[in-house]
TORSESE-661831 format. One record per residue (C-alpha): x, z, y; residue in three letters; chain. Coordinates in pm, 1 decimal. Example, Ala and Ser with C-alpha at 12.3 -4.5 7.8 and 13.67 -1.06 7.14 Angstrom:
2
        X        Z        Y rest kette
   1230.0    780.0   -450.0  ala     A
   1367.0    714.0   -106.0  ser     A
This chain:
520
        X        Z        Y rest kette
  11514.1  11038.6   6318.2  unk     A
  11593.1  11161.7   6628.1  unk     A
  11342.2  11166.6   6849.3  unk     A
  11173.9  11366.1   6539.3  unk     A
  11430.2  11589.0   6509.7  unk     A
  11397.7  11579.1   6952.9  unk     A
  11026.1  11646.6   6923.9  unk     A
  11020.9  11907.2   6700.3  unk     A
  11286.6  12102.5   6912.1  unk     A
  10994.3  12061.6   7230.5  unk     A
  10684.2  12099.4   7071.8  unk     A
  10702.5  12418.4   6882.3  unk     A
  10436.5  12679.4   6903.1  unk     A
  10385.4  12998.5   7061.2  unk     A
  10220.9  13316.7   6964.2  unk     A
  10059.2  13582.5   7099.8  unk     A
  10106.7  13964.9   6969.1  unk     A
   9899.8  14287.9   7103.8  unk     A
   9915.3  14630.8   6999.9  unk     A
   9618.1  14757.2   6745.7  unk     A
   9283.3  14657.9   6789.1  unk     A
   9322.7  14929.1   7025.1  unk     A
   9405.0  14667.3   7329.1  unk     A
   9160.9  14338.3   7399.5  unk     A
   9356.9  14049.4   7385.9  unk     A
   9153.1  13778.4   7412.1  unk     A
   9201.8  13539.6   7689.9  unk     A
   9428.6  13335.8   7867.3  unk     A
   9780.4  13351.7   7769.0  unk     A
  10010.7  13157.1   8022.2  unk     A
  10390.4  13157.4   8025.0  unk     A
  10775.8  13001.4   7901.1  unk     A
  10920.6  12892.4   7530.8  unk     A
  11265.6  12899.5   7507.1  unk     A
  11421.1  12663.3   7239.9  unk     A
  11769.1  12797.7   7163.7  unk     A
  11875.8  12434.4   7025.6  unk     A
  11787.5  12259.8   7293.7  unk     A
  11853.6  12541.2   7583.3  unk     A
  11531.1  12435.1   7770.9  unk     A
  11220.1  12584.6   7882.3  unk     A
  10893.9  12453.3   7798.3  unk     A
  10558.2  12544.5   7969.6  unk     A
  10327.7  12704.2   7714.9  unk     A
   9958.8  12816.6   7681.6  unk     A
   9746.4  12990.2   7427.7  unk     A
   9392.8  13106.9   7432.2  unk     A
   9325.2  13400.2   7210.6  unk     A
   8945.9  13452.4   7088.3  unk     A
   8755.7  13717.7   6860.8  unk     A
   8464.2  13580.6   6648.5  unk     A
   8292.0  13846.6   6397.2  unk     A
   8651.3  14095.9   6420.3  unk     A
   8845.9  13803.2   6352.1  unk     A
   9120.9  13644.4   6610.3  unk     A
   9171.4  13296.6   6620.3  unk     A
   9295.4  13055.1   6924.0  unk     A
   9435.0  12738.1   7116.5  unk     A
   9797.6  12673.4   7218.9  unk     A
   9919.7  12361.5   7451.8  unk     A
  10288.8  12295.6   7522.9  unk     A
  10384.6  12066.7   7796.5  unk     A
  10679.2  11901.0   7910.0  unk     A
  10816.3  11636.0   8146.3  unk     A
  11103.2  11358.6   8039.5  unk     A
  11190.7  11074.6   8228.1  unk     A
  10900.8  11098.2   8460.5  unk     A
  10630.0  11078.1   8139.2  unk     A
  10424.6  11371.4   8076.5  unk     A
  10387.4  11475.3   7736.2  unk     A
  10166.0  11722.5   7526.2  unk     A
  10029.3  11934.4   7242.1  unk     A
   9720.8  12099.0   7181.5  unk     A
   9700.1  12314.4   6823.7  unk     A
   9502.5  12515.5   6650.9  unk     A
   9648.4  12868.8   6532.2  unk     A
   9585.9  13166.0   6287.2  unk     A
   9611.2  13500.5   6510.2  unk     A
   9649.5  13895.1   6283.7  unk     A
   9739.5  14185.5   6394.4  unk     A
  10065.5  14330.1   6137.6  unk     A
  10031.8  14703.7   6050.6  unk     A
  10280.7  14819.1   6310.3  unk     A
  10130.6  14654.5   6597.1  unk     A
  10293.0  14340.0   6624.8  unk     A
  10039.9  14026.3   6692.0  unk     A
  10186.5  13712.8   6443.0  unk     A
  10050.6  13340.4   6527.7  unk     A
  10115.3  13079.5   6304.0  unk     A
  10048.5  12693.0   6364.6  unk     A
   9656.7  12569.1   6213.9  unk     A
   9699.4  12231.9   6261.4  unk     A
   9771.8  11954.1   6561.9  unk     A
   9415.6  11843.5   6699.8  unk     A
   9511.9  11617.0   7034.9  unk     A
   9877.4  11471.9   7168.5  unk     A
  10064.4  11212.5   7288.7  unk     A
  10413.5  11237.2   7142.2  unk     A
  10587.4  10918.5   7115.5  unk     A
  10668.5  10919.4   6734.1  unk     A
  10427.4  11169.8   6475.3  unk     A
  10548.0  11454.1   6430.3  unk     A
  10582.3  11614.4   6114.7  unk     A
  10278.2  11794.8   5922.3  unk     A
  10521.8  12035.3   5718.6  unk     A
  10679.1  12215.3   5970.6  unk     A
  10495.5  12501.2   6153.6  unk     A
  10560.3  12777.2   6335.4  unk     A
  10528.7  13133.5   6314.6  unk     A
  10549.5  13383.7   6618.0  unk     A
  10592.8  13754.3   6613.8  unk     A
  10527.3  13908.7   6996.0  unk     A
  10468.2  14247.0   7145.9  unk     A
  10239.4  14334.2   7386.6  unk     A
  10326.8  14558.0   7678.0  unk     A
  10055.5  14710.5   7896.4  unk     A
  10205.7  14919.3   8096.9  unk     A
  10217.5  14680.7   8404.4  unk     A
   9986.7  14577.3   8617.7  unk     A
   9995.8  14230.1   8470.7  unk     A
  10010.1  14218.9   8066.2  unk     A
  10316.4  14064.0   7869.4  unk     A
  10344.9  13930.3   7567.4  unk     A
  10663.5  13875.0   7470.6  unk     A
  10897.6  13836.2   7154.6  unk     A
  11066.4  13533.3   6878.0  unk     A
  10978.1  13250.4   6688.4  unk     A
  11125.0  12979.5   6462.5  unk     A
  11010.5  12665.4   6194.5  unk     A
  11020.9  12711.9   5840.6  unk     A
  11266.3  12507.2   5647.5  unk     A
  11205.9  12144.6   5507.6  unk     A
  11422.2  11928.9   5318.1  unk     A
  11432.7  11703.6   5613.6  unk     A
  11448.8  11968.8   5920.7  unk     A
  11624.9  12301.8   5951.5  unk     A
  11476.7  12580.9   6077.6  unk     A
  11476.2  12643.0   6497.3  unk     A
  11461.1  12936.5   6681.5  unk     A
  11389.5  13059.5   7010.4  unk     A
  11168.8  13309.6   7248.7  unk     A
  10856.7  13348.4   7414.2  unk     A
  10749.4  13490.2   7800.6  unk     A
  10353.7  13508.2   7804.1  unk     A
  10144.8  13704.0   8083.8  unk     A
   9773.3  13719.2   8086.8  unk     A
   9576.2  13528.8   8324.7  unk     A
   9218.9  13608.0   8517.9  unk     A
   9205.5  13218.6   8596.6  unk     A
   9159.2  13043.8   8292.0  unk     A
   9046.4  12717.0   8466.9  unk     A
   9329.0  12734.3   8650.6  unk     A
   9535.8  12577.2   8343.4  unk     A
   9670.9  12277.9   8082.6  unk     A
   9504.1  12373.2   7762.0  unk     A
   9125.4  12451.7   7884.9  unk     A
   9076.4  12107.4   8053.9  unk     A
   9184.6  11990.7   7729.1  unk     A
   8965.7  12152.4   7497.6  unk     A
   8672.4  12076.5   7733.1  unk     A
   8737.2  11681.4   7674.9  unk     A
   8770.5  11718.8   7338.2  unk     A
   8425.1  11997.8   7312.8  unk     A
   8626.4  12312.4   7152.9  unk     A
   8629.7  12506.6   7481.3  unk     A
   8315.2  12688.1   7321.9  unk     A
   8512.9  12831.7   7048.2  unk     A
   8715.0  13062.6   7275.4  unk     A
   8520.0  13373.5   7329.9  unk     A
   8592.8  13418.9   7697.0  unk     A
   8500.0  13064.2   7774.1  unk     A
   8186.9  13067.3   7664.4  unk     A
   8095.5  13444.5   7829.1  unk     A
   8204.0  13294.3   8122.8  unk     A
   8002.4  12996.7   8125.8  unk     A
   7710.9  13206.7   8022.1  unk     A
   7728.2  13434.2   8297.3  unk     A
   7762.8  13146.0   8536.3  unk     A
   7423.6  13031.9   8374.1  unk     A
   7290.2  13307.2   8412.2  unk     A
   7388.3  13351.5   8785.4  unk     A
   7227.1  13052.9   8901.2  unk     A
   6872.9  13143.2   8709.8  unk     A
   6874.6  13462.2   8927.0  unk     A
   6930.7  13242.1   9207.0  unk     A
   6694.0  13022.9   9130.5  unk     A
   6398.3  13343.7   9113.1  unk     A
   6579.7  13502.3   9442.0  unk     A
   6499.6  13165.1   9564.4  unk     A
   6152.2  13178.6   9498.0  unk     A
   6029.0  13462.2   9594.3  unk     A
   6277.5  13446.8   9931.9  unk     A
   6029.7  13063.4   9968.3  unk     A
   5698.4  13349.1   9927.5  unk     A
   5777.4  13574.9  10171.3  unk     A
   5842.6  13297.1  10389.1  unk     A
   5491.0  13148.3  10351.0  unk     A
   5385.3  13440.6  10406.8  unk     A
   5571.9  13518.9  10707.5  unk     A
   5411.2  13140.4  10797.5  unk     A
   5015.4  13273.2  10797.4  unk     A
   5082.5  13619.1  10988.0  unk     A
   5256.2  13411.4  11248.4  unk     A
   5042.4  13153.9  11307.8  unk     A
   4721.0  13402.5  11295.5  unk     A
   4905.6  13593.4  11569.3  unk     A
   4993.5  13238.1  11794.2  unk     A
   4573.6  13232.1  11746.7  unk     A
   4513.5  13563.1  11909.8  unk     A
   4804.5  13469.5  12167.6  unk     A
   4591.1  13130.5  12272.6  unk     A
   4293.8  13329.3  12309.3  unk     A
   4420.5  13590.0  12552.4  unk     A
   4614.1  13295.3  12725.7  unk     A
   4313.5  13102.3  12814.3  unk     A
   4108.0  13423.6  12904.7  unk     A
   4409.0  13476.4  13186.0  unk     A
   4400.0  13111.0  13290.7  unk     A
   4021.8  13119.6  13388.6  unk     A
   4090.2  13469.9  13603.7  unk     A
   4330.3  13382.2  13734.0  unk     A
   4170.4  13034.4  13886.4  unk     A
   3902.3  13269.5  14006.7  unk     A
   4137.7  13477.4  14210.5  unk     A
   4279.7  13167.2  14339.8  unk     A
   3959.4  13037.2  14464.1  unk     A
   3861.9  13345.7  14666.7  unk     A
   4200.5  13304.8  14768.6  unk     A
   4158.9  12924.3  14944.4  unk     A
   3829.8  13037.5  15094.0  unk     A
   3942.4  13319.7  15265.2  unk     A
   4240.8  13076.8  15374.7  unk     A
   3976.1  12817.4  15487.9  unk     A
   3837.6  13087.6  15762.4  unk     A
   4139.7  13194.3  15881.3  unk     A
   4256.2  12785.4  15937.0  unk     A
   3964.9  12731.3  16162.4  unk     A
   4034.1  13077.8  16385.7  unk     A
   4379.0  12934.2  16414.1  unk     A
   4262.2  12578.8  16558.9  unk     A
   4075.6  12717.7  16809.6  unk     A
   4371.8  12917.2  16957.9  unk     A
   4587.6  12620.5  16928.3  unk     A
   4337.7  12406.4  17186.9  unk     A
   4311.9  12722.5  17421.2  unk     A
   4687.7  12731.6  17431.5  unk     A
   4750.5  12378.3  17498.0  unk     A
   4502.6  12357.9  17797.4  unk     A
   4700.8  12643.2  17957.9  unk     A
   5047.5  12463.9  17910.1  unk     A
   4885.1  12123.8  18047.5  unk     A
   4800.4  12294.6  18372.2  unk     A
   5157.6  12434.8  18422.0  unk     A
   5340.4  12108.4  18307.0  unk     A
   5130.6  11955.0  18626.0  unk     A
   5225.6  12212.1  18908.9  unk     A
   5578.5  12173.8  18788.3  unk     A
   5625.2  11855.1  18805.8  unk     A
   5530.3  11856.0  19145.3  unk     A
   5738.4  12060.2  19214.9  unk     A
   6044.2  11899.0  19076.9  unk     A
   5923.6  11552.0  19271.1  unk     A
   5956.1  11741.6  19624.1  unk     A
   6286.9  11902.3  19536.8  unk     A
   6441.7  11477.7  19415.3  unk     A
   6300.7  11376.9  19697.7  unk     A
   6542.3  11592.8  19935.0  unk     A
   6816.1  11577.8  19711.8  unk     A
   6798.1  11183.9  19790.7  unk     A
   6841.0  11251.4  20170.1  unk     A
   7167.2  11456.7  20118.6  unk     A
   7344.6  11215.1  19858.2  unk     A
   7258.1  10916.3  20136.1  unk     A
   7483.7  11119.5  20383.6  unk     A
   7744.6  11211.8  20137.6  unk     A
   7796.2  10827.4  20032.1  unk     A
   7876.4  10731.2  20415.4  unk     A
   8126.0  11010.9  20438.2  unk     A
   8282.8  10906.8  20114.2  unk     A
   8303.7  10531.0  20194.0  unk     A
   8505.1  10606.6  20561.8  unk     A
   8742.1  10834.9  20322.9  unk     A
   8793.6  10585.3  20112.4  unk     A
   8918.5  10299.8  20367.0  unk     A
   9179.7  10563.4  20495.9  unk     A
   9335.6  10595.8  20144.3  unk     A
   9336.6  10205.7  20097.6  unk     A
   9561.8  10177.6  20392.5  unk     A
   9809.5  10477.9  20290.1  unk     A
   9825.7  10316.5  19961.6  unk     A
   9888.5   9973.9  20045.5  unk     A
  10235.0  10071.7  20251.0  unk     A
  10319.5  10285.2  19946.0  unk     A
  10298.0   9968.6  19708.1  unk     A
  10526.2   9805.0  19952.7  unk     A
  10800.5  10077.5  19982.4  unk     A
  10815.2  10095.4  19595.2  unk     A
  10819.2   9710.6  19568.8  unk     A
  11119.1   9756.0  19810.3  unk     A
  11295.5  10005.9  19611.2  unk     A
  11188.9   9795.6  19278.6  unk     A
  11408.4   9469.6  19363.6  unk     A
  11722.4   9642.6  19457.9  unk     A
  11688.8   9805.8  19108.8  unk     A
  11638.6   9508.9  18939.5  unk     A
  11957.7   9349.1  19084.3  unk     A
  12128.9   9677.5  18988.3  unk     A
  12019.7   9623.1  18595.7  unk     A
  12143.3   9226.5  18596.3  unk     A
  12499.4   9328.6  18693.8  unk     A
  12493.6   9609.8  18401.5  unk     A
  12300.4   9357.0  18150.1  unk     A
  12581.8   9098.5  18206.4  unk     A
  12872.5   9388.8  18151.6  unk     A
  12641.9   9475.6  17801.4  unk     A
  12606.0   9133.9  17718.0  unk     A
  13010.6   9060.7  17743.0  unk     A
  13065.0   9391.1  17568.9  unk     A
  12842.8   9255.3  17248.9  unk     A
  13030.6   8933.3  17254.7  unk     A
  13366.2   9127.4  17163.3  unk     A
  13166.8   9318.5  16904.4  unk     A
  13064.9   9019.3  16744.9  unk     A
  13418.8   8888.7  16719.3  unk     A
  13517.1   9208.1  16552.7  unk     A
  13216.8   9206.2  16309.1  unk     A
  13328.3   8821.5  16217.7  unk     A
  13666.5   8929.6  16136.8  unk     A
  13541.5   9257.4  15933.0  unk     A
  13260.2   8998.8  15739.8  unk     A
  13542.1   8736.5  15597.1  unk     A
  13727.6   9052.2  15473.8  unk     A
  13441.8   9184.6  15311.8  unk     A
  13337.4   8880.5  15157.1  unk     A
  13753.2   8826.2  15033.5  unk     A
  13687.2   9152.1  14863.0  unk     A
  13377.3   9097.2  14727.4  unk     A
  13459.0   8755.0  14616.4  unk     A
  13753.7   8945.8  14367.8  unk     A
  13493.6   9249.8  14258.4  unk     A
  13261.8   8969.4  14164.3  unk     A
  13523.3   8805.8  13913.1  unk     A
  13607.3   9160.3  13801.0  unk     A
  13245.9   9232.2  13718.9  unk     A
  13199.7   8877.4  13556.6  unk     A
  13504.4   8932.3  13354.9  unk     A
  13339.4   9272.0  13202.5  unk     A
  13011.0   9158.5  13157.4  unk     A
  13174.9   8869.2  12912.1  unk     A
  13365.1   9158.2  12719.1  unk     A
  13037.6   9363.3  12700.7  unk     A
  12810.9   9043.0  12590.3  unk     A
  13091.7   8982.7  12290.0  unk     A
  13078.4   9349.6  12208.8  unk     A
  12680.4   9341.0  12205.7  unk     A
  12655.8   9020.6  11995.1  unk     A
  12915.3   9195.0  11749.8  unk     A
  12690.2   9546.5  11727.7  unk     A
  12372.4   9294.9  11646.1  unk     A
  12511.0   9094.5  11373.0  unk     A
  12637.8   9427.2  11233.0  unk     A
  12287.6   9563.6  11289.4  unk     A
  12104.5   9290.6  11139.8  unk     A
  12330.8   9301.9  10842.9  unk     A
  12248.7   9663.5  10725.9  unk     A
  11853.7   9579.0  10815.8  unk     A
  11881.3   9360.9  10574.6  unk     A
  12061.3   9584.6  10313.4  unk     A
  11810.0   9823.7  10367.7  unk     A
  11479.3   9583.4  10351.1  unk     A
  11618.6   9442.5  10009.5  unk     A
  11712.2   9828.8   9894.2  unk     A
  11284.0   9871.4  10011.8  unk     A
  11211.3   9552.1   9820.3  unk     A
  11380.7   9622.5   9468.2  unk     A
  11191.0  10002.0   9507.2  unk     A
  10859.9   9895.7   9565.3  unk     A
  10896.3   9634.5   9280.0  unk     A
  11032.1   9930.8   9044.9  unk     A
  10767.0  10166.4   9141.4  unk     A
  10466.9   9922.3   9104.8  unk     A
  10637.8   9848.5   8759.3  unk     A
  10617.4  10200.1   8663.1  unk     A
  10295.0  10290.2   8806.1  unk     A
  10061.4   9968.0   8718.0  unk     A
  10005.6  10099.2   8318.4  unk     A
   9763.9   9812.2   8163.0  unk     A
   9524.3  10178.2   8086.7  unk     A
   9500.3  10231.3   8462.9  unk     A
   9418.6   9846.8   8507.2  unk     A
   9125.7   9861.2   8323.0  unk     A
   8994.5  10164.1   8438.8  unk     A
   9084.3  10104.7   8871.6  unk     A
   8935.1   9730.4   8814.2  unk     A
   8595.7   9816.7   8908.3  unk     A
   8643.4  10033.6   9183.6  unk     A
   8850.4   9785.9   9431.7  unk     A
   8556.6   9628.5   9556.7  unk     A
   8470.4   9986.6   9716.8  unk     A
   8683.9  10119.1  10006.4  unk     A
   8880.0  10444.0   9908.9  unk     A
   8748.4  10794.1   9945.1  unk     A
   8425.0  10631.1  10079.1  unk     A
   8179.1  10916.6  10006.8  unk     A
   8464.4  11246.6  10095.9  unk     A
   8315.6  11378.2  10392.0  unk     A
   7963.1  11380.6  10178.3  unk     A
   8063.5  11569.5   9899.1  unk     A
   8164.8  11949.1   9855.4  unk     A
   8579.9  12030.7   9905.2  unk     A
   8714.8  12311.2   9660.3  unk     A
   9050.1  12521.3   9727.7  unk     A
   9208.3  12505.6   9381.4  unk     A
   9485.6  12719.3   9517.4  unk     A
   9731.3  12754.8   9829.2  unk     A
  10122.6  12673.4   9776.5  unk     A
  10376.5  12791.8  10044.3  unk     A
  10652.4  12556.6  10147.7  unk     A
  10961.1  12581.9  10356.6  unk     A
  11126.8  12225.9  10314.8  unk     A
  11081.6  11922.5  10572.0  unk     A
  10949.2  11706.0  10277.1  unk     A
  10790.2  11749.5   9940.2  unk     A
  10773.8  11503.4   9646.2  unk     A
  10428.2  11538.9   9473.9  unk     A
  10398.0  11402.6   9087.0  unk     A
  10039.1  11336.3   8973.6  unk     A
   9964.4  11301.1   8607.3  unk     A
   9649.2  11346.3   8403.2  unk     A
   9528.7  11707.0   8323.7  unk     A
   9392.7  11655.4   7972.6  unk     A
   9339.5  11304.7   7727.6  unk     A
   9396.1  10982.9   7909.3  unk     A
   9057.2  10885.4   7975.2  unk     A
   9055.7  10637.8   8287.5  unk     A
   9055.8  10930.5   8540.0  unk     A
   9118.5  10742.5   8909.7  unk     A
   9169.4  10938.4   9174.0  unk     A
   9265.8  10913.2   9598.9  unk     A
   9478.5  11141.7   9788.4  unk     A
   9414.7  11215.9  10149.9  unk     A
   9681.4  11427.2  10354.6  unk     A
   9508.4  11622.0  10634.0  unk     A
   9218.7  11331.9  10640.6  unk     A
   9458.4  11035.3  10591.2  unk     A
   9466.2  10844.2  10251.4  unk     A
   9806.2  10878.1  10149.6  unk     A
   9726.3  10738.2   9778.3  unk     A
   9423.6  10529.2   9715.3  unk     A
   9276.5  10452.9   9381.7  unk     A
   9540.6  10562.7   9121.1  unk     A
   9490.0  10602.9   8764.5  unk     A
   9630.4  10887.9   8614.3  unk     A
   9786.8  10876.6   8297.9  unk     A
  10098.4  11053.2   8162.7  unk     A
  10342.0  10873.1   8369.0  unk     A
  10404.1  11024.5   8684.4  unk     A
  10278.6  10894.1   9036.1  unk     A
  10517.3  10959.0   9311.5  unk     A
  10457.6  10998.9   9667.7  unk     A
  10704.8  11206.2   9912.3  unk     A
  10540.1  11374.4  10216.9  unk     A
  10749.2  11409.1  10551.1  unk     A
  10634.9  11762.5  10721.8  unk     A
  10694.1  11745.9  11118.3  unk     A
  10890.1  12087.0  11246.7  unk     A
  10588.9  12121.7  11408.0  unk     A
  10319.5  12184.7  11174.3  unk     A
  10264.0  12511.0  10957.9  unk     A
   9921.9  12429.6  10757.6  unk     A
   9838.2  12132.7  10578.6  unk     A
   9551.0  12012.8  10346.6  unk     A
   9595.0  11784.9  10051.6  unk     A
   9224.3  11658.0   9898.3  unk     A
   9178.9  11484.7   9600.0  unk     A
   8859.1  11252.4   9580.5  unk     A
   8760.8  11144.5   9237.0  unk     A
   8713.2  10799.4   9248.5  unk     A
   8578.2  10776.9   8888.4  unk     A
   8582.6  10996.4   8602.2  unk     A
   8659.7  10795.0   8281.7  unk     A
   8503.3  10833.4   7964.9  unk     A
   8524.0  11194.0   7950.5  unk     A
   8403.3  11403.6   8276.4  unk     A
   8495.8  11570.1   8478.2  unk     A
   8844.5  11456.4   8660.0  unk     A
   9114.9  11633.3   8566.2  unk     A
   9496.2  11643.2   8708.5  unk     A
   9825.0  11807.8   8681.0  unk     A
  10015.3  11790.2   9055.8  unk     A
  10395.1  11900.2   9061.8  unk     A
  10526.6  11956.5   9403.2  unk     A
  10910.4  12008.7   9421.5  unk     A
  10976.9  12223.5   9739.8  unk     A
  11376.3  12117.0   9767.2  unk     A
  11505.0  12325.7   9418.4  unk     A
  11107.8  12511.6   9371.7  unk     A
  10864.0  12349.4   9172.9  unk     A
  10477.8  12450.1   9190.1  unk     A
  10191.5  12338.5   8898.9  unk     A
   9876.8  12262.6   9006.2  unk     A
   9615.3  12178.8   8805.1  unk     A
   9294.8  12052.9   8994.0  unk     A
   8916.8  11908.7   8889.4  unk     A
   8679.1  11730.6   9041.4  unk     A
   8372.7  11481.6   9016.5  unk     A
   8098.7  11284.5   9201.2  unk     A
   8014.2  11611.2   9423.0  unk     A
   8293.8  11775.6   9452.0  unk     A
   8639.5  11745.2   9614.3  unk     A
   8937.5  11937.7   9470.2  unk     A
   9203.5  12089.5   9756.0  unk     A
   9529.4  12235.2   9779.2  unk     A
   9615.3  12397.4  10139.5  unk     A
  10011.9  12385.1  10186.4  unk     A
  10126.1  12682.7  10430.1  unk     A
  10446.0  12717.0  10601.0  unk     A
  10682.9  13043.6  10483.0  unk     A
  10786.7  13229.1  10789.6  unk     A
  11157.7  13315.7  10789.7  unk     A
């Protein structure tokens, strides 16, 4: 009974209210319901659509306890009251995955107004349950604001897995003009691939033409150049007949001067002969001034040396006392060192006992900590290993995570801004639990690999170096269950912020989230 009583508190429905007809409001509705029992927020969605002047629309409320995502998608009834006010009442539950049923007698009605005078459109105003005999009635209020992005959201992944986004209005414009896009593409395309052919033919008719002209210039050219080596040819044989003119001349003078040159040796002989016999008489005279020179110094030389044996032997005594005094100086130096030593032997024992102590205490808190690890990683891998993301992650462990990543197309889904050292990121699925396995790389690096989402939360804490102001989280789509494409809700809790992003992705495409740095 409680939990029913619980669940009906959480998964109430919200409305959307315009003014007139005057105003569109069909769209994306994306904001906050306020349960005044329970004092909580819930997230809260609803897309409004027109179908032959008649509203009618979507809601999904969302909510987080104990880790475990859970969800709503309705149906509602959407009129416009006569004084402006837009009233939404509940149409019937069509997809959830609330722990106990809730009730089918209870609905919801919504009356909001619409303000827009703002840049960005509100809807805003009360709601509350009817009373049964088993519930009372609850109350609260709903924040709504319109939204561009409507893939950018909880409740139209849903309705594309269960094939009722084509019953909102705007979806289906927008996936028509998307279709249409890519046809005009596709005929751009074409005729861009005819112009190019035809670009092709012009060219290589001119490249023809160019040949031509080339070759004509080749043959003139060789004719120039022949005309050129014949003339060349003439003046070559003119040359070598100067060259043997010249070189008879320079024979005749290399003769008469080397006669020359043998008369002039020939008397320079005659005066080096005299010069020799003046040098050798010369040189006996200095032999005999030198030789009493050596004998003087020899002289001088041995009173010296008996000079240096007296001082060597007053040296030699004076060393003998400076050895004595060094001997006595050594034993007092190794006295004192002998004490030092004990001193220092004494401290290094009181340092080794303090060091042994400091290690056991260590070891002890190592091993606090490594069982603290140990009962985590069990309690995570308890939490995270769901038997539905068994069967679904079974087939894929054979194949190495994010294999094909750099091959297929990355996304931006959107850009948070974060000012923490760490963030804790929560992964869930973005729609019905279909087998949806996924692998998250941080900046290139596999952070998770091969996690199936499902409504219980995945946790993985990121630690951001001081140093680094940009990061990029990817998310590879390692299969896409039994109803494409990939879908998933990330929550990233920036210290006391928390950010909602909802990403897709499949067998070509990559989804990404860039993380920035605030600047203080």
């Amino acid at each position: 009974m409680y939990y029913r009583k619980y669940l009906i508190a959480l998964f109430t429905f919200i409305s959307v209210a315009a003014h007139a007809q005057e105003t569109d409001i069909t769209g994306l509705w994306k904001g906050i319901l306020y349960n005044d029992t329970t004092q909580m927020d819930y997230q809260y969605e609803i897309g409004i659509s027109k179908e032959k002047g008649k509203y009618l629309g979507f809601s999904h409320t969302w909510f987080i306890l104990d880790d475990k995502q859970y969800y709503g998608v309705k149906k509602v009834k959407i009129k416009i009251a006569d004084d402006g006010k837009i009233i939404v009442e509940d149409d019937g539950l069509i997809s959830n995955n609330y722990p106990v049923p809730p009730s089918k007698n209870v609905r919801q009605l919504n009356v909001l107004s619409l303000d827009a005078s703002g840049p960005v459109m509100t809807l805003t105003g009360p709601f509350s349950t009817n009373r049964t005999k088993e519930y009372h009635s609850l109350t609260g209020s709903i924040t709504l604001q319109r939204k561009n992005d409507f893939w950018q959201s909880a409740l139209i992944p849903h309705l594309e897995e269960l094939g009722k986004s084509s019953e909102l209005s705007f979806v289906r414009i927008d996936k028509e003009e998307k279709n249409r896009l890519a046809v005009n593409t596709m005929a751009a395309d074409d005729a861009n691939n005819d112009r190019y052919k035809k670009q092709q033919v012009e060219s290589s008719k001119a490249d023809e033409i160019s040949k031509k002209e080339t070759v004509a210039k080749a043959l003139a050219e060789e004719k120039a150049a022949s005309m050129v080596l014949a003339k060349e040819k003439v003046e070559k044989q003119a040359l070598e007949q100067q060259l043997k003119a010249e070189a008879a001349t320079a024979k005749r003078e290399l003769a008469a001067q080397l006669a020359a040159e043998t008369a002039a040796a020939a008397a320079e002989t005659a005066k080096s002969t005299e010069r020799k016999k003046e040098e050798e008489a010369q040189a006996k005279e200095a032999a005999v001034l030198a030789k009493k020179a050596t004998d003087a110094k020899n002289a001088a030389e041995k009173a010296s040396a008996k000079e240096a044996v007296a001082q060597q032997k007053m040296e030699v005594e004076k060393i003998k006392q400076a050895r004595a005094i060094e001997k006595q100086e050594a034993e007092f130096v190794k006295k004192e060192e002998s004490r030092k030593a004990a001193l220092a032997k004494k401290a290094a024992a009181e340092a080794e006992q303090k060091y042994i102590q400091a290690t056991a205490a260590l070891a002890e808190k190592e091993a606090a900590i490594k069982k603290a690890d140990t009962e985590s990683a069990v309690a995570t891998a308890s939490n995270t290993k769901k038997p539905e993301v068994n069967k679904q992650t079974s087939a894929t462990t054979s194949i190495a995570a994010a294999a094909q990543v750099n091959e297929r197309q990355t996304i931006l889904q959107q850009t948070v801004g974060f000012s923490s050292d760490s963030l804790l990121l929560s992964l869930y699925d973005n729609g019905e639990v279909d087998g949806d396995t996924v692998s998250v790389l941080l900046n290139g690096t596999i952070i998770l690999e091969k996690q199936g989402l499902s409504t219980v939360a995945i946790k993985k804490t990121i630690y951001i170096p001081a140093n680094t102001d940009r990061m990029e989280l990817v998310m590879y789509a390692e299969s896409l269950g039994s109803i494409p494409p990939n879908t998933g809700l990330l929550v990233i809790r920036d210290g006391k912020k928390l950010y909602e992003v909802r990403f897709s992705g499949d067998l070509q495409k990559n989804a990404s989230i860039v993380f920035n740095r605030k600047k203080e």
